[in-house]
C-alpha positions in Angstrom: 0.0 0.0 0.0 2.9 2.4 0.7 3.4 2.2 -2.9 0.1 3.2 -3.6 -1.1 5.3 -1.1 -3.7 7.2 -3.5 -5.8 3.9 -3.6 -5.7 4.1 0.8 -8.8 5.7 0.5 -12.3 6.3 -1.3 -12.5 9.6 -3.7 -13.8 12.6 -1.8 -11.6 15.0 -3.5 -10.8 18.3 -2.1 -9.0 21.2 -4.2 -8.1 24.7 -4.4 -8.1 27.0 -7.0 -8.4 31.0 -7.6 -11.7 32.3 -7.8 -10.6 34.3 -10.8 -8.3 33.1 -13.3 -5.9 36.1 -13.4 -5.9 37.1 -9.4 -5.2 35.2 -6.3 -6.6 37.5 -4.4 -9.7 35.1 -3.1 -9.2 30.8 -3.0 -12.3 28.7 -3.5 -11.7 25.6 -1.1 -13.9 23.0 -2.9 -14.9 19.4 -1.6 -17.1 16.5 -2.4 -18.0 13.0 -0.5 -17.7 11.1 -3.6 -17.4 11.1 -7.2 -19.3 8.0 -8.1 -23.0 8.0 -7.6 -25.1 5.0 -8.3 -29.2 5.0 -7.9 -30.4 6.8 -5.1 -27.3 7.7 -3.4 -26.7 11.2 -2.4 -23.9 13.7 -3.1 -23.0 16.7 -1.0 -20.6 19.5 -2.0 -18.9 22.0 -0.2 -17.1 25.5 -1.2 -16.1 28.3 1.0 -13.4 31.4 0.5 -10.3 32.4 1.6 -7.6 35.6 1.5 -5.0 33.9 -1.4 -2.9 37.1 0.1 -2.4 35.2 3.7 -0.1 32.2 4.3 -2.5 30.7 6.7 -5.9 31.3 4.4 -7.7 33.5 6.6 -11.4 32.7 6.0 -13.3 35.1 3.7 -17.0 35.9 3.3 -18.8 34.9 0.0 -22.4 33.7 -1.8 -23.0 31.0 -3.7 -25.1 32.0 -6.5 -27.2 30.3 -10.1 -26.5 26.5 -9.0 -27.3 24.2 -11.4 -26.8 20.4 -12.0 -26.5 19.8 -15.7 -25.0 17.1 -18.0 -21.4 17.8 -18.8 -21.1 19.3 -22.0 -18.4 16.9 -23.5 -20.9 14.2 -23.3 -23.9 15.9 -25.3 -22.3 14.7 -28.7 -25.0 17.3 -30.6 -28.0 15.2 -28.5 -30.3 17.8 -26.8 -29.6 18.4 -23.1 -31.9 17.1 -20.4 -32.7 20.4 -18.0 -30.7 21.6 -16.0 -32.0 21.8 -12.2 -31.5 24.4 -9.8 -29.5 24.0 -6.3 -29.1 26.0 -3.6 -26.1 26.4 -1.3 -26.5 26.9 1.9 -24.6 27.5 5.5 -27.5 26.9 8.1 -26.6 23.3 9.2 -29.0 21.8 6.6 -28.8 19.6 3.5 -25.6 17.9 5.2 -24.1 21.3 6.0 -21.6 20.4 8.6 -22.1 23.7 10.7 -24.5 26.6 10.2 -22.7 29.9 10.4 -19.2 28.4 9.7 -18.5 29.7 6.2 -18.6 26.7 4.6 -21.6 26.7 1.9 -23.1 23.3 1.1 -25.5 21.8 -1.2 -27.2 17.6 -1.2 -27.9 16.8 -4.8 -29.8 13.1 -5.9 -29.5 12.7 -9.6 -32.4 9.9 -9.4 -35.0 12.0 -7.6 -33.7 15.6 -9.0 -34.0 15.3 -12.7 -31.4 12.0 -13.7 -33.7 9.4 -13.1 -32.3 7.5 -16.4 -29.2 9.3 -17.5 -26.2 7.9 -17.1 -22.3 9.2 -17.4 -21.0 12.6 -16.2 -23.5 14.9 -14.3 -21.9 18.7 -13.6 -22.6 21.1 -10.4 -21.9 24.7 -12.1 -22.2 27.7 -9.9 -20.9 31.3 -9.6 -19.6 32.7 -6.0 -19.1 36.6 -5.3 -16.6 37.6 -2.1 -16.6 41.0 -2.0 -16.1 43.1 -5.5 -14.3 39.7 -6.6 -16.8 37.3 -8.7 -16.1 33.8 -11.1 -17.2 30.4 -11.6 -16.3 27.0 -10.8 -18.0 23.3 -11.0 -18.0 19.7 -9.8 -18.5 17.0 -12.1 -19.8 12.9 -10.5 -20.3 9.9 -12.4 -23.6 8.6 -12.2 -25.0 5.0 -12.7 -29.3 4.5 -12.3 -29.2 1.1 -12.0 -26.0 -1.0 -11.1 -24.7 -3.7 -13.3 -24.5 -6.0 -9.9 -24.5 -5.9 -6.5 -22.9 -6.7 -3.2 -24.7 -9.0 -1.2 -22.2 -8.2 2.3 -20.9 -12.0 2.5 -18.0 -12.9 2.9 -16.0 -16.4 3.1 -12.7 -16.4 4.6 -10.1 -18.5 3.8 -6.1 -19.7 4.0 -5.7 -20.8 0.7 -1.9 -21.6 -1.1 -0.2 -19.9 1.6 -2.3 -16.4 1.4 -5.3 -15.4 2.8 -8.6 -15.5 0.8 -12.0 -13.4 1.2 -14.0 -14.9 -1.5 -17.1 -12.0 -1.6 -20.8 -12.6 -2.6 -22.1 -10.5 -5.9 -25.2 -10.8 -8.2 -24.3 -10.2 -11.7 -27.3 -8.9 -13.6 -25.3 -8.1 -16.4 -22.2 -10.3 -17.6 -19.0 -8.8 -18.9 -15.3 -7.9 -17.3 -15.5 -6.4 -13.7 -13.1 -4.7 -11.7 -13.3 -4.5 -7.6 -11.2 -3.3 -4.8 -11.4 -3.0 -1.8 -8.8 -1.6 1.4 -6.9 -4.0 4.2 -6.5 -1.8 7.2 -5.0 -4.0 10.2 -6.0 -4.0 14.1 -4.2 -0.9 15.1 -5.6 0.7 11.9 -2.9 0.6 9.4 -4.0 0.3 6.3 -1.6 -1.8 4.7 -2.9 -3.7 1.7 -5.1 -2.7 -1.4 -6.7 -5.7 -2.8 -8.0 -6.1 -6.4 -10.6 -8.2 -8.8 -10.3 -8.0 -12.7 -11.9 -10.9 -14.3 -15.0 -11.7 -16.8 -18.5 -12.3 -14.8 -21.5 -14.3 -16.4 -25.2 -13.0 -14.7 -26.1 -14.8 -11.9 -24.4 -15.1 -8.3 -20.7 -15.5 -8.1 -17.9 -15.0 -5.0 -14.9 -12.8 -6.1 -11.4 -13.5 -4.6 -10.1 -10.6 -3.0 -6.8 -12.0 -1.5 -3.8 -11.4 0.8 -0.4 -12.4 -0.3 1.0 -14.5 2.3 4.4 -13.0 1.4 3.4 -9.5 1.7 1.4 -10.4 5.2 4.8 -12.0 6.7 6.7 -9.1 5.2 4.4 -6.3 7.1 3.5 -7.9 9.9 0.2 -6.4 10.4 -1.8 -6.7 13.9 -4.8 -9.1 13.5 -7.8 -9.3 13.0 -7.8 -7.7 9.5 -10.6 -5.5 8.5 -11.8 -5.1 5.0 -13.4 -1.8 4.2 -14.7 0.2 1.4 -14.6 -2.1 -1.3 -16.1 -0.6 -4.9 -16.7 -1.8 -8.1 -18.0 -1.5 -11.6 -18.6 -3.1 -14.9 -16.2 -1.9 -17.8 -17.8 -0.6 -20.7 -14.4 -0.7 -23.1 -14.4 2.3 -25.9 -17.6 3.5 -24.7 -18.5 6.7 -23.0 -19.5 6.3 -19.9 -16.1 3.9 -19.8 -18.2 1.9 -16.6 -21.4 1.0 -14.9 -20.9 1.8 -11.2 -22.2 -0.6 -8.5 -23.2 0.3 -5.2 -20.1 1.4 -2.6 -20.0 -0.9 0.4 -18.3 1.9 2.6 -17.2 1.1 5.7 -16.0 -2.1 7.7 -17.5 -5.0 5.5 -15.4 -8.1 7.2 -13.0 -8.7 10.1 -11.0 -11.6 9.9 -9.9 -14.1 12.0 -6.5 -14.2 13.6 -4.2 -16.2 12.3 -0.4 -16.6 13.4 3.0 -16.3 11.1 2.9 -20.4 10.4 -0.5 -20.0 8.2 1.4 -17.9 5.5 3.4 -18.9 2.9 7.0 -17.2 2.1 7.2 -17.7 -1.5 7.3 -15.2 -4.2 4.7 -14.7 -6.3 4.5 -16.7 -9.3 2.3 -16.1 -12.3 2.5 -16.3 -16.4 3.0 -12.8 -16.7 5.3 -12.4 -14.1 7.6 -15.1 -16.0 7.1 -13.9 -19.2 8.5 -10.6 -18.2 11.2 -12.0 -16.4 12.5 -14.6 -19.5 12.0 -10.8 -21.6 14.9 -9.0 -19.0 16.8 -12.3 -19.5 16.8 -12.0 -22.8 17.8 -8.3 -22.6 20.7 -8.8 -20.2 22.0 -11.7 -22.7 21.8 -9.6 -25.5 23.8 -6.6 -23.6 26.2 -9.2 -22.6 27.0 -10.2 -26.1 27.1 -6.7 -27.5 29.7 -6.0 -24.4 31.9 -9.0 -25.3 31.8 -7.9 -29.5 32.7 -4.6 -28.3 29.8 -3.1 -29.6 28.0 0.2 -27.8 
């Protein structure tokens, strides 16, 4: 996980930007809890100002103003637009504003009971704010899915299997094709320590996908049982189409705590796989040829 520490965590991204192009003179600090919405889940963004003229962001007053949700103008492709609907930002501890009064302006949006009952692909959240004289424009974008491809059921069978620990995980398929899963290892003290994966072809019906452990990496890191596995995601791959996926429902959260297990139940040996030899006999090949250009005195 340490090498790929963007992965520790579900997308809720936060950024910064100017709220005019050509001046710093006032930050928009902008945040969403997620960027993939499926059926009737909800999204909820944030923005609030700041002096870009102060190293430690002093707060700022400002409005959020002409809110719309709106499909995302690169995926119109000349089709005519569904309507636009209006939103409304506000700082009174409502619509999952964390504080009233704090600065922070927030808005709850539901694509299935606010206009996107049936679209599907990128949905935008376009607004203007005003802080003073200063004035511009700025937008979140989500990915929405009506109705998931498959679905979670919450099981989970554990297993020690080869040498590496196995949690094989229920889904219904309603819709076959290749599906990609992951899902976060976090140990007993809270480390998160592995990300674990599923890429594979899935026929309709109800399957268990193995998301697995190494039993190398576990008797490498040493991580404190029992093992939680948390916020695992998913979707159906739709290659060279636009939307590129068909989002299923997030399980967020703790979704399975293992067992504890002691150092004896692991395997130590490498991992093994076609590709993984395939690419090894290539650097072979390489270093042989290097060798023999060395020894002919070649560059």
């Amino acid at each position: 996980m340490r090498e790929h520490a963007d992965q520790a965590h579900l997308a809720a991204p936060e950024r910064s930007q100017p709220l005019k192009p050509d001046s710093s003179e006032v930050q928009l600090q902008l945040k969403q809890d997620k960027i993939f919405v499926v059926g009737d889940e909800v999204v909820h963004f944030s923005v609030s100002c700041s002096d870009g003229s102060t190293a430690d962001q002093t707060p700022r007053p400002c409005q959020v103003q002409a809110a719309t949700a709106h499909e995302a103008e690169h995926t119109l492709g000349g089709a005519a637009p569904l309507s636009p609907v209006p939103l409304t930002f506000v700082d009174d501890g409502s619509s999952g504003d964390a504080q009233a009064g704090d600065g922070t302006y927030t808005t709850s949006f539901q694509p299935a009971k606010q206009g996107f009952p049936l679209f599907s692909g990128t949905l935008r959240v376009s607004f203007q704010v005003r802080s003073g004289g200063v004035e511009g424009g700025a937008f979140f974008d989500i990915l929405y899915t009506p109705s998931p491809p498959a679905r979670f059921t919450g099981a989970v069978r554990e297993a020690v299997e080869h040498g590496s620990l196995h949690l094989h995980l229920g889904v219904e398929v309603r819709q076959a094709g290749r599906y990609v899963i992951a899902g976060r290892m976090d140990d007993a003290l809270g480390n998160t320590f592995a990300a674990l994966s599923f890429n594979e072809e899935l026929s309709e019906g109800a399957h268990e996908v193995d998301l697995f452990v190494f039993g190398k990496l576990i008797l490498d890191e040493r991580p404190a049982f029992p093992l939680g596995l948390r916020d695992v995601e998913g979707f159906l791959l739709n290659e060279n189409a636009d939307p590129d996926r068909q989002l299923m429902a997030t399980l967020r959260g703790v979704v399975h705590t293992t067992g504890r297990y002691g150092s004896a139940a692991f395997s130590a040996e490498e991992w093994q796989s076609e590709e993984r030899s395939r690419y090894l006999d290539r650097f072979a090949d390489d270093v042989k040829e290097a060798e023999q250009a060395l020894a002919q005195g070649k560059p």
